[in-house]
N, C-alpha and C positions, 0 to 999 in steps of 0.2 A: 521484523522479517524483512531484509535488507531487500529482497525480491518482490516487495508488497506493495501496493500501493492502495491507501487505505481509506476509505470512504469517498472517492471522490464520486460516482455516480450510484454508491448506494452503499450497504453496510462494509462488505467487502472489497467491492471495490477497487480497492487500492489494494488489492493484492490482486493492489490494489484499486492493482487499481480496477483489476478485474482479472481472471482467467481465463485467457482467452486464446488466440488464435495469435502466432507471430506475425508481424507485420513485414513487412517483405524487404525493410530499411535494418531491420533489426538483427543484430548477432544473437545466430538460431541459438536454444541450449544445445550445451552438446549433451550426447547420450552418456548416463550414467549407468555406473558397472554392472552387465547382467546381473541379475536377481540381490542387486542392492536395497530394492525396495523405494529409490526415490524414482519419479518421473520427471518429466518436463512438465511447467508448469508456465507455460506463458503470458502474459500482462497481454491484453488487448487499447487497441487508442483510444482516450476517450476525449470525451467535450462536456464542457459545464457551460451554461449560461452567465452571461453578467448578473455580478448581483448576487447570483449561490453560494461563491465563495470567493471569488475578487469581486471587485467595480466592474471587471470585462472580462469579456468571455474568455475563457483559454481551453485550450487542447493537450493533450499529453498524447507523447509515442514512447512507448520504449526504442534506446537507440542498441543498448545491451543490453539482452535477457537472458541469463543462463539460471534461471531460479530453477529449483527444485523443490518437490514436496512429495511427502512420505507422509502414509496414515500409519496410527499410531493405536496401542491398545485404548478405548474410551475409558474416559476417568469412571462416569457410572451411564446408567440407562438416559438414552435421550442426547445424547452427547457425543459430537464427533472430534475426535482430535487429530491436528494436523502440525507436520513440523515442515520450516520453508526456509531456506535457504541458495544465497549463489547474487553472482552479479548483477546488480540490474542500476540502468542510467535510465532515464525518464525525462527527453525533453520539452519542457512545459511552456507553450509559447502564449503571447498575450496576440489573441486572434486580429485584435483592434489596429496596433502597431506593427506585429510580429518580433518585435523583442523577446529573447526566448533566455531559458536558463536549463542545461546540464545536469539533474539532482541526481548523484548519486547515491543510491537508497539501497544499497549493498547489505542491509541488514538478517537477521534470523530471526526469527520465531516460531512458540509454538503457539498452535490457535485452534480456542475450545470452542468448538459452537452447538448451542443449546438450541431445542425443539420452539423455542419461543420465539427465536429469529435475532436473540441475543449472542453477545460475540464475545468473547475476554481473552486479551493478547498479553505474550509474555514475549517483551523484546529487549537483542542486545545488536547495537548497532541503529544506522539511520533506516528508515522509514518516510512514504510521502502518505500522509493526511491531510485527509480533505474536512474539513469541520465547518456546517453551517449550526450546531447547536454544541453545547458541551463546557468544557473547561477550560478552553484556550477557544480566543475571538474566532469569527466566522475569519476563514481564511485557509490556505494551503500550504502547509508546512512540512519542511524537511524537518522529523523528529528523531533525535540522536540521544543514546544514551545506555542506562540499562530504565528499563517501566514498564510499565502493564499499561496496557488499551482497554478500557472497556467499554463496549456499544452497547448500546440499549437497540430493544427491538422498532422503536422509531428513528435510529441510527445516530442520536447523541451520542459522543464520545467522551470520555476521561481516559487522560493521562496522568499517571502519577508513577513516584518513584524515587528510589535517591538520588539518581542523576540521568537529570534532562536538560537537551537543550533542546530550543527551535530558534530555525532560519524562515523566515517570513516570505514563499514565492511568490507572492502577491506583489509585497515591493521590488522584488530584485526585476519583476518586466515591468514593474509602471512606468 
């Protein structure tokens, strides 16, 4: 979900990085077509401590957020489903330095989440993940590709798929 940003302060997150409130730096979304069904879906800024997921602390803002998201019929009982889509740039700076990096995380998906606090993503395009447990190193990654996400309800992730890549934000501020 190109508009996502994914675990960085907690399962969601990163859509990710959170839903939140536009930040007043950030390109508003614009209004989707009456009775379309999507809304606005904004990323709120957030902050990790050193050590969560780099060596130092960093910050994200969205700088472009035009995500959208639309509810969706539930697959079964207990179950909500959401599809996301639309622009979104995320600049992640290293607090310590301010060395900063640009991800554009412009991806879609759709995203089931279970009564357990469990989460399983179906994505095409990049995404930013935040992973301090899971399948790929503790670390902050721009994830591109086609894959699924799946959290666990203590917010471990897996990615898998036939085609992934990741870019490491972690090094690109060190």
């Amino acid at each position: 979900m190109r508009s996502i940003v994914l675990g960085t302060l907690g399962t969601a997150c990163v859509a990710v990085v959170a839903l939140g409130t536009v930040p007043a730096a950030a390109t508003p979304a614009t209004a989707p077509p009456q009775g379309s069904g999507w809304e606005p879906a904004p990323s709120a800024p957030w902050d990790v401590t050193a050590g969560e997921r780099c060596a130092f602390a960093i910050h994200g803002e969205p700088i472009v957020d035009k995500v959208v998201r639309r509810e969706l019929p539930p697959p079964a009982e207990g179950v909500t489903r959401s599809a996301y889509k639309g622009d979104l740039v995320v600049r992640v700076t290293n607090k310590e330095t301010g060395a900063h990096y640009d991800a554009d995380v412009s991806g879609s998906a759709v995203v089931d989440v279970y009564a357990s606090g469990s989460q399983f993503w179906r994505v095409v395009g990049p995404v930013l993940v935040g992973v301090g447990d899971g399948n790929l190193a503790r670390g902050m990654y721009v994830v591109d590709g086609v894959y699924t996400i799946g959290i666990s309800p203590t917010g471990a992730k897996t990615v898998a798929g036939p085609v992934v890549a990741t870019d490491s934000i972690c090094d690109r501020i060190d």
